[in-house]
C-alpha positions as CSV (number, residue, x, y, z in Angstrom):
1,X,0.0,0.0,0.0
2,X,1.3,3.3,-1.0
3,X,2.0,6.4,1.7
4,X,-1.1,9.1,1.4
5,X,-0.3,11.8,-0.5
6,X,-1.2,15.4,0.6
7,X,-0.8,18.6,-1.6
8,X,-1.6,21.6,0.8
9,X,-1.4,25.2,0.8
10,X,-2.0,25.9,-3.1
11,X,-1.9,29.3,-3.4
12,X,-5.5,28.9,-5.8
13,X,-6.7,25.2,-6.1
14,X,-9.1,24.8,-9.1
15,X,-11.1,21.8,-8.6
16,X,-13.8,22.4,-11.2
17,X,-15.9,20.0,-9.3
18,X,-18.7,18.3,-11.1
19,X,-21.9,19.4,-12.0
20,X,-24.3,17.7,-14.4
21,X,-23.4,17.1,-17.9
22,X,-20.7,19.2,-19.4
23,X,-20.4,22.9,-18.2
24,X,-22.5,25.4,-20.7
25,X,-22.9,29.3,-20.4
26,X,-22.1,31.0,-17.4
27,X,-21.5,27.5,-16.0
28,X,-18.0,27.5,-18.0
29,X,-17.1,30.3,-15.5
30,X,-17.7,28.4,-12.3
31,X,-13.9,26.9,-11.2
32,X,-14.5,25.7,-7.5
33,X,-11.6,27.7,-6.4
34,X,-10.2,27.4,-3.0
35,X,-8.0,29.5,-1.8
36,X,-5.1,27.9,0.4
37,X,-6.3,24.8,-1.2
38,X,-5.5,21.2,0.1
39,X,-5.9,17.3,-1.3
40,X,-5.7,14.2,0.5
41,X,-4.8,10.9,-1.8
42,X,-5.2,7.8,-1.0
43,X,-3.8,4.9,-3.1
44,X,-4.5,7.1,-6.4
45,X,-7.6,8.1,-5.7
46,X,-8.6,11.5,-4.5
47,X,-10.1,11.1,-0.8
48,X,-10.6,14.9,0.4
49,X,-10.8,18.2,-1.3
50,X,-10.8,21.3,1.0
51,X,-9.0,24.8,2.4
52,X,-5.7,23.4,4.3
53,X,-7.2,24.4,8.0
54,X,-10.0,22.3,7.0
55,X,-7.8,19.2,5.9
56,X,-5.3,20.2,9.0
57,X,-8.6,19.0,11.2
58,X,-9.2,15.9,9.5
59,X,-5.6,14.3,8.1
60,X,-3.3,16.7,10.7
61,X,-2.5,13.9,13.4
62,X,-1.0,11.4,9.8
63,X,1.1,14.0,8.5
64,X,4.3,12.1,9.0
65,X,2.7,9.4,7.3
66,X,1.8,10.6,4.1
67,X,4.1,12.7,1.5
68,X,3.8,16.1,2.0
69,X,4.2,18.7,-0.8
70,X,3.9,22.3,-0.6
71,X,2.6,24.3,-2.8
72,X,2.7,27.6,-1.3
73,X,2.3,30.4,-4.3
74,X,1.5,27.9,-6.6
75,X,-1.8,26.6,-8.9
76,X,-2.9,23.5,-8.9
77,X,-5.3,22.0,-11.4
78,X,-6.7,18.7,-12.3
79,X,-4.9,16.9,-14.9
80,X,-5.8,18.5,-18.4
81,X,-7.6,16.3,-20.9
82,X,-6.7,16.7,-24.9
83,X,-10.0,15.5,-26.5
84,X,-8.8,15.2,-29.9
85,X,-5.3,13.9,-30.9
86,X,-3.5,11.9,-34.3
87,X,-0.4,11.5,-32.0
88,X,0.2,8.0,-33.2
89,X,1.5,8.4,-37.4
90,X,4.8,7.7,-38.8
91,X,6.9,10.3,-40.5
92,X,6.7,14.0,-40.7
93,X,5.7,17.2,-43.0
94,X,8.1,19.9,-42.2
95,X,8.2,20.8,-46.1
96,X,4.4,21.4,-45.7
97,X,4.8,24.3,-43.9
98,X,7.0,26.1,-46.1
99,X,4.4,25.2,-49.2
100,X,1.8,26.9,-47.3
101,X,3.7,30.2,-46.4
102,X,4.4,30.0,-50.3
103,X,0.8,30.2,-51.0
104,X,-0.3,26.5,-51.2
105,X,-3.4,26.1,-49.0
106,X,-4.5,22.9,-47.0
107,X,-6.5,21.3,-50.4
108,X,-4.2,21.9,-52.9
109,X,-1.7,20.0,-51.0
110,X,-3.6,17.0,-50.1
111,X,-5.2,16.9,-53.3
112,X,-1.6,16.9,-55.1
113,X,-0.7,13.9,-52.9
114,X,0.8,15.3,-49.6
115,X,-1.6,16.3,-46.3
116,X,-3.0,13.1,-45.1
117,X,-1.7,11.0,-48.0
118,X,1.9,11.6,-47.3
119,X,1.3,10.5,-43.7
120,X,-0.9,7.4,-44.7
121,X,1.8,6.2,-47.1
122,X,4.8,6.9,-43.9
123,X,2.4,5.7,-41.7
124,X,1.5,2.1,-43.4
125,X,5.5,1.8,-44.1
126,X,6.6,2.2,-40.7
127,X,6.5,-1.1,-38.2
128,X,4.7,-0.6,-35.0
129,X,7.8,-0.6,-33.0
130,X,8.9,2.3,-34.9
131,X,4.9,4.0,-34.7
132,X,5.2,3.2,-30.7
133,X,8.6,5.1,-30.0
134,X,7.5,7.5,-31.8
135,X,4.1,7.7,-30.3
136,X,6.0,7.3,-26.6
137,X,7.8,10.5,-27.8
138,X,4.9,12.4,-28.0
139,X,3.2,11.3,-25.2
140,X,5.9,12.6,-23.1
141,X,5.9,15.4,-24.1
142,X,2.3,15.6,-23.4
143,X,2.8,14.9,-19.8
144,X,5.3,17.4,-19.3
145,X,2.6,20.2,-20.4
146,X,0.0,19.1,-17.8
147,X,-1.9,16.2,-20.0
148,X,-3.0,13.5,-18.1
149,X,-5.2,12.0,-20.8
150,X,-5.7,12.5,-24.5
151,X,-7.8,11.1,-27.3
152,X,-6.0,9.7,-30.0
153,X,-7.6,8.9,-33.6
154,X,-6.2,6.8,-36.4
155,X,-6.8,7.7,-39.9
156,X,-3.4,7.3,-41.2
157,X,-3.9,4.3,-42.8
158,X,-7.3,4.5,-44.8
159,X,-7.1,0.5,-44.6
160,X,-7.7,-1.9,-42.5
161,X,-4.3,-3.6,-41.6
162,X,-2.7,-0.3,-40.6
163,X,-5.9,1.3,-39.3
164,X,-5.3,-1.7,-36.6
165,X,-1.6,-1.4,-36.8
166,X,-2.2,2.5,-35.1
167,X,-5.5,1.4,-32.6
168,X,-3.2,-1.8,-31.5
169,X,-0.3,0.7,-31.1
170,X,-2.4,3.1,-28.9
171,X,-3.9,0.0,-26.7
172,X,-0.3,-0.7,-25.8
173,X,1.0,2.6,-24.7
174,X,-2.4,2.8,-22.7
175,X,-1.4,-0.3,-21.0
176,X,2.0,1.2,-20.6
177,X,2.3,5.0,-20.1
178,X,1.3,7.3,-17.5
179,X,-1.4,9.2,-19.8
180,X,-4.6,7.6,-20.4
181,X,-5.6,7.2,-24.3
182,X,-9.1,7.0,-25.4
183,X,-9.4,5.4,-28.6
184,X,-11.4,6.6,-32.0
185,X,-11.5,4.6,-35.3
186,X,-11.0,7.2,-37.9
187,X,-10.6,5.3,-41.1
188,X,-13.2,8.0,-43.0
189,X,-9.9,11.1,-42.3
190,X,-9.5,11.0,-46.5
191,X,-10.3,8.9,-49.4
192,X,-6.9,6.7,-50.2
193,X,-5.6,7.8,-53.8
194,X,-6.3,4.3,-54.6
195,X,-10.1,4.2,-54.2
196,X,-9.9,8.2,-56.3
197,X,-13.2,8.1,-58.7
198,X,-14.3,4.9,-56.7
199,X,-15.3,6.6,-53.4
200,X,-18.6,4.9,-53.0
201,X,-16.4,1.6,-52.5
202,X,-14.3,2.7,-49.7
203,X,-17.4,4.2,-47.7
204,X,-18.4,0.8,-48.1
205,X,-15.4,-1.2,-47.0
206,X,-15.4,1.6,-44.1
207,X,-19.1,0.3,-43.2
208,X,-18.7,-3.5,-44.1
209,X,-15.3,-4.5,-43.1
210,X,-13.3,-1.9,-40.9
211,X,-16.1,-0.9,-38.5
212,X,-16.8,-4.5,-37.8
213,X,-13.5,-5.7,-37.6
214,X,-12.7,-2.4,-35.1
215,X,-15.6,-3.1,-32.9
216,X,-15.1,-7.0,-32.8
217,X,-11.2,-6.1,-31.2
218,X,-12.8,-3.7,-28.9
219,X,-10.3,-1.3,-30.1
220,X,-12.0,2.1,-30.4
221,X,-14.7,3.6,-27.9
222,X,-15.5,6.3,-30.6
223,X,-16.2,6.5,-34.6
224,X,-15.1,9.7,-36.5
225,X,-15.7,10.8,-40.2
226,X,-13.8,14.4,-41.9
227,X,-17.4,15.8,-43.5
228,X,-16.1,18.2,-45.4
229,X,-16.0,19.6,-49.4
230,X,-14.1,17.2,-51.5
231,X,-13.9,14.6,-48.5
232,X,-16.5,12.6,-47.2
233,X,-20.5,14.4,-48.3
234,X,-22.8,14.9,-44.9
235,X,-24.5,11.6,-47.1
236,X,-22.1,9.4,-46.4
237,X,-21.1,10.5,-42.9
238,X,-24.2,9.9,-42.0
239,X,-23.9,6.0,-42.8
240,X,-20.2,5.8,-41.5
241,X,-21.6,7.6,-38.4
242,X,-24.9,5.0,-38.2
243,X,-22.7,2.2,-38.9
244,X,-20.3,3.0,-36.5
245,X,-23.4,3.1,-33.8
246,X,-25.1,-0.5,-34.9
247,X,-21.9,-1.6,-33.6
248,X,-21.1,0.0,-30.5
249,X,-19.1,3.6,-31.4
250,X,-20.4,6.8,-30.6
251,X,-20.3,9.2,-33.6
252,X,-17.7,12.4,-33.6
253,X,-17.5,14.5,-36.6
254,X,-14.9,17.0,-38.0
255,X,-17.4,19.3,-39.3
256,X,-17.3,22.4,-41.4
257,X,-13.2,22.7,-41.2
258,X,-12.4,24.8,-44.7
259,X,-16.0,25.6,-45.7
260,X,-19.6,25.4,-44.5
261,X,-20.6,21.8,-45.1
262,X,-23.3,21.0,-42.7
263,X,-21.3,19.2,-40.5
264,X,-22.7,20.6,-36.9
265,X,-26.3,20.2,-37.7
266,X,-25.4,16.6,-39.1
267,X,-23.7,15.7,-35.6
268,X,-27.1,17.1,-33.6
269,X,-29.3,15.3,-36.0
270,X,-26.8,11.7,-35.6
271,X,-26.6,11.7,-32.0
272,X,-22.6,13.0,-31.7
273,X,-20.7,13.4,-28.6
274,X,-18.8,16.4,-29.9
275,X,-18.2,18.2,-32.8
276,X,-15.0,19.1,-34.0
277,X,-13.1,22.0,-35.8
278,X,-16.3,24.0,-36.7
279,X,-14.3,27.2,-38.2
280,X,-17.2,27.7,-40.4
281,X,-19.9,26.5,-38.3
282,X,-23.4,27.9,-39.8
283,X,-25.6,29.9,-37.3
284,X,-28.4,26.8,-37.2
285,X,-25.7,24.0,-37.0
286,X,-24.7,26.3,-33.3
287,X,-28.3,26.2,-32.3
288,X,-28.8,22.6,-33.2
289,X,-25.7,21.7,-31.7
290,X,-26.9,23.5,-28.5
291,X,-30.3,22.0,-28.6
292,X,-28.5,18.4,-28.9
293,X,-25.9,18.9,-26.4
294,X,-23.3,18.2,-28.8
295,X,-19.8,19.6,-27.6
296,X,-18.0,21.7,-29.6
297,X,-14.8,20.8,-29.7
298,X,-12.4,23.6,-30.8
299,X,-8.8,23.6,-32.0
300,X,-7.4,27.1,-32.3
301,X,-3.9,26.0,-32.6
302,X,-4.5,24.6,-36.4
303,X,-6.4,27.7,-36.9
304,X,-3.9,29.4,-36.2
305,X,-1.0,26.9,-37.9
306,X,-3.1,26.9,-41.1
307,X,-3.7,31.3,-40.6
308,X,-7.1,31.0,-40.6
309,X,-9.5,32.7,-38.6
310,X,-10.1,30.7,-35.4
311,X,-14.0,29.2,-34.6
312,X,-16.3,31.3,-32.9
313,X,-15.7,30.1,-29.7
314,X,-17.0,33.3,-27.6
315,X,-20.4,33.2,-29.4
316,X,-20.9,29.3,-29.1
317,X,-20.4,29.8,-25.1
318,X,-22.7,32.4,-25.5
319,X,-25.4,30.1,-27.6
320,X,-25.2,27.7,-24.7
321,X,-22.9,25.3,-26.7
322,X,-20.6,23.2,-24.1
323,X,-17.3,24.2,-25.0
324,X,-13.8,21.7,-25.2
325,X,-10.3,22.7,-26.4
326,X,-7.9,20.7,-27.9
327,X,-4.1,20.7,-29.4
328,X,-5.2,18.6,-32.1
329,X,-2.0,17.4,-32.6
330,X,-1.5,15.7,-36.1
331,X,1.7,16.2,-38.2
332,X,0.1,18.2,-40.8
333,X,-1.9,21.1,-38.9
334,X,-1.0,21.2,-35.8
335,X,2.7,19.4,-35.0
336,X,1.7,20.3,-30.8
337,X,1.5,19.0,-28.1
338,X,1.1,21.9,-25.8
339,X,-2.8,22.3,-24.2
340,X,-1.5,25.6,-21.9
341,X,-0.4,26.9,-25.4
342,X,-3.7,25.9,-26.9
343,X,-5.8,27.3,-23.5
344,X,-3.8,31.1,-24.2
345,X,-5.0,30.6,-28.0
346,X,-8.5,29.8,-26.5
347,X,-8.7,33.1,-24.6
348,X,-6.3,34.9,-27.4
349,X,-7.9,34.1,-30.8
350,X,-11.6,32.9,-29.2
351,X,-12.5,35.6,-26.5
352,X,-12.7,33.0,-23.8
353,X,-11.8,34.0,-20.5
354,X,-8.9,32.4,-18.2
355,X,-11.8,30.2,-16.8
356,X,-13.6,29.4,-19.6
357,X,-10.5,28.2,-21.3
358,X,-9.6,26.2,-18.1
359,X,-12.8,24.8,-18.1
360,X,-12.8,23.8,-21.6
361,X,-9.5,21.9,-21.1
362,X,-10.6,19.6,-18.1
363,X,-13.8,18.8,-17.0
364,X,-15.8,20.1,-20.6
365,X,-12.7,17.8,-22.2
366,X,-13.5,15.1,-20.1
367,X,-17.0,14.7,-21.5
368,X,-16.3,15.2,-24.6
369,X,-14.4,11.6,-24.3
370,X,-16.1,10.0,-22.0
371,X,-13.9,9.8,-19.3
372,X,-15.6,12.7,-17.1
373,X,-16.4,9.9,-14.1
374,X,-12.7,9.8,-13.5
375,X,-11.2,12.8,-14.8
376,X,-11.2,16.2,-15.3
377,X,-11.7,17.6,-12.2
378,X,-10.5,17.5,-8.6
379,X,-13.1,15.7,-6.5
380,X,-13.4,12.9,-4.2
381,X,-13.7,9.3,-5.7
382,X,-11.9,10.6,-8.6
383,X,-8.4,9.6,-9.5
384,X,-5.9,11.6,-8.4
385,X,-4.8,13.8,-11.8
386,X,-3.4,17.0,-11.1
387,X,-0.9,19.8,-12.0
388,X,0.6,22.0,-10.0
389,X,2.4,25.4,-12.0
390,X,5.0,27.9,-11.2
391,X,1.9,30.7,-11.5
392,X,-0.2,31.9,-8.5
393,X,-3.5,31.6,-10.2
394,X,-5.5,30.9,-13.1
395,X,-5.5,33.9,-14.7
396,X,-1.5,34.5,-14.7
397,X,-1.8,31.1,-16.4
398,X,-3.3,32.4,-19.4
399,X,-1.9,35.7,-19.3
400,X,2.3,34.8,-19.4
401,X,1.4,33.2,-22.5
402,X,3.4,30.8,-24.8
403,X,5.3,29.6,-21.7
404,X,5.4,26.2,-20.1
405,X,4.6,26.7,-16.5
406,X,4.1,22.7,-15.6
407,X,6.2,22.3,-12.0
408,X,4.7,18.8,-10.9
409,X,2.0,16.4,-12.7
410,X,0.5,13.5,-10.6
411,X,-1.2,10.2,-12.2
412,X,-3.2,8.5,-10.2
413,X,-1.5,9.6,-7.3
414,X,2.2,9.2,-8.8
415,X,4.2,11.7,-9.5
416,X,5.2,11.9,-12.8
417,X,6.5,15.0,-13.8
């Protein structure tokens, strides 16, 4: 049995405890801060939440039993959550970038083989030792910014062998690494070169064979399709999507991306869990979105990769759209792995506030995976995530931008970091 662990005299302790259902409207504002803040852990799990006085009465008399650490001036957060990932992909696009300060924009260089292509054909070349290390890599690096557990899609395969190649991949380092990986089959990210003028046959192989084959290995929790112009029609997301649910996976959507596509109002009308991207997000998909409790997942690090104007996160809050934010780290659009980064970008480039943003990346994240009964916020029963920074509170968080602040991370109890 391990020693307790107690955190106490957090300068601000954001616990973001729990409501019901993901935070929405003024609700994104609400952080359960507590000043002088203490925790008491227990075997990895989180056993008492308080002001340190208030813990000094109830654990004071097994101090010099547990491990003590002080976090006098210091934040401490729960774990953050990344709800939308590609971390695991062979290979990398550094020449991408330079194409697209020449003037080449995100189409033109998939469409002339590169984008998603280039990283499907690295991707299905590279062994899965060599996608694990390099998956590890990232995952690390993760961790060191304050991520405690991410999503991860694959997609770099567009078929079937390598599609299980990256979900096998992502089962092991779950299995193995500190950070906790959610799974998403995302074999609808492109259409191969392969199947070009035959699209209706790989929706179909999507639908007959990989969804099946996915769900029979239990080796996604979630089904996502890229609806977008030139991709994959609302039409066919739709039956992706509906397949994806006859078989156990809950639908997510990369919706209206690069142009206004129809994507949000098709994840309301199919039942998604979240939503993500949604630059161009119409007016009614917001409302239907808000209506359906879909979460919006935003990612204003591509937007701002890619120099595009970043999604209207301000006005979905607003609408009464649950908000998430996300690095969505992929080789291609957004080579990241930073969430403080993407929470400045949040407040930066989307008008959320410092607690909004926070929100977004913990206990709004959370739901948007699934995983919001053991993450995403600081609360008894709850396993015992958490960050601790070299700022005083959430606001100087968001405002000494661009800078990792991370001084201690805790999984389940351990320190990692």
């Amino acid at each position: 049995m391990r020693r307790p662990l107690w955190i106490k005299h957090a300068a601000q302790l954001v616990t973001v405890a729990d409501g019901n259902g993901p935070r929405t409207g003024a609700g994104m504002s609400e952080l359960g801060l507590i000043e002088d803040g203490s925790v008491w852990i227990e075997n990895g799990e989180i056993k008492a939440v308080g002001t340190t006085a208030e813990l000094n009465t109830q654990f004071g008399e097994w101090e010099e039993d547990a491990d003590v650490f002080e976090a006098y001036g210091k934040l401490v957060t729960p774990g953050l959550v990344d709800p939308h990932t590609h971390f695991v992909y062979g290979g990398s696009r550094e020449r991408e970038f330079e194409m697209r300060l020449e003037g080449a924009s995100y189409m033109d260089i998939m469409n002339a083989g590169g984008g998603i292509h280039a990283t499907a054909r690295m991707t299905r070349d590279a062994t899965e030792k060599d996608l694990y290390l390099q998956a590890e890599r990232r995952l690390d690096s993760f961790l060191r910014h304050g991520v405690t557990t991410v999503e991860g899609k694959s997609g770099y395969g567009m078929d079937l062998e390598t599609e299980l190649k990256q979900l096998d991949v992502m089962k092991q380092l779950n299995e193995r690494h500190p950070v906790d990986i959610v799974p998403t089959f995302m074999g609808a990210h492109a259409v191969p070169p392969e199947y070009k003028g035959r699209e209706e046959e790989f929706v179909s192989l999507i639908i007959d064979e990989m969804i099946p084959a996915v769900a029979s290995e239990k080796l996604a929790v979630f089904n996502d399709v890229f609806c977008e112009v030139g991709v994959y029609t609302p039409e066919q997301s739709r039956r992706i999507l509906e397949a994806g649910k006859r078989h156990g996976l809950t639908p997510k959507i990369h919706a209206d991306e690069i142009e206004p596509y129809g994507g949000a109002e098709l994840a309301a009308e199919v039942g998604a869990i979240s939503a993500e991207h949604l630059l161009k997000a119409s007016d009614g998909g917001i409302r239907k979105m808000e209506e359906a409790g879909v979460i919006a997942c935003l990612l204003p690090a591509t937007a701002l990769y890619l120099r595009e104007k970043a999604a209207r996160g301000r006005e979905m809050i607003d609408a009464g759209v649950p908000v998430a934010i996300s690095t969505d780290c992929n080789p291609g659009s957004s080579p990241t792995t930073s969430m403080p980064l993407v929470m400045n970008l949040a407040c930066i480039s989307m008008r959320m506030t410092p607690a909004e943003a926070l929100v977004a990346a913990t206990i709004n994240a959370a739901y948007a995976i699934g995983v919001q009964d053991k993450a995403g916020s600081i609360e008894q029963g709850k396993q015992a995530d958490l960050v601790m920074w070299n700022v005083k509170s959430y606001q100087e968080l968001q405002y000494l931008f661009g800078i990792n602040h991370v001084s201690a991370v805790w999984k389940k109890g351990e320190r990692v970091v």
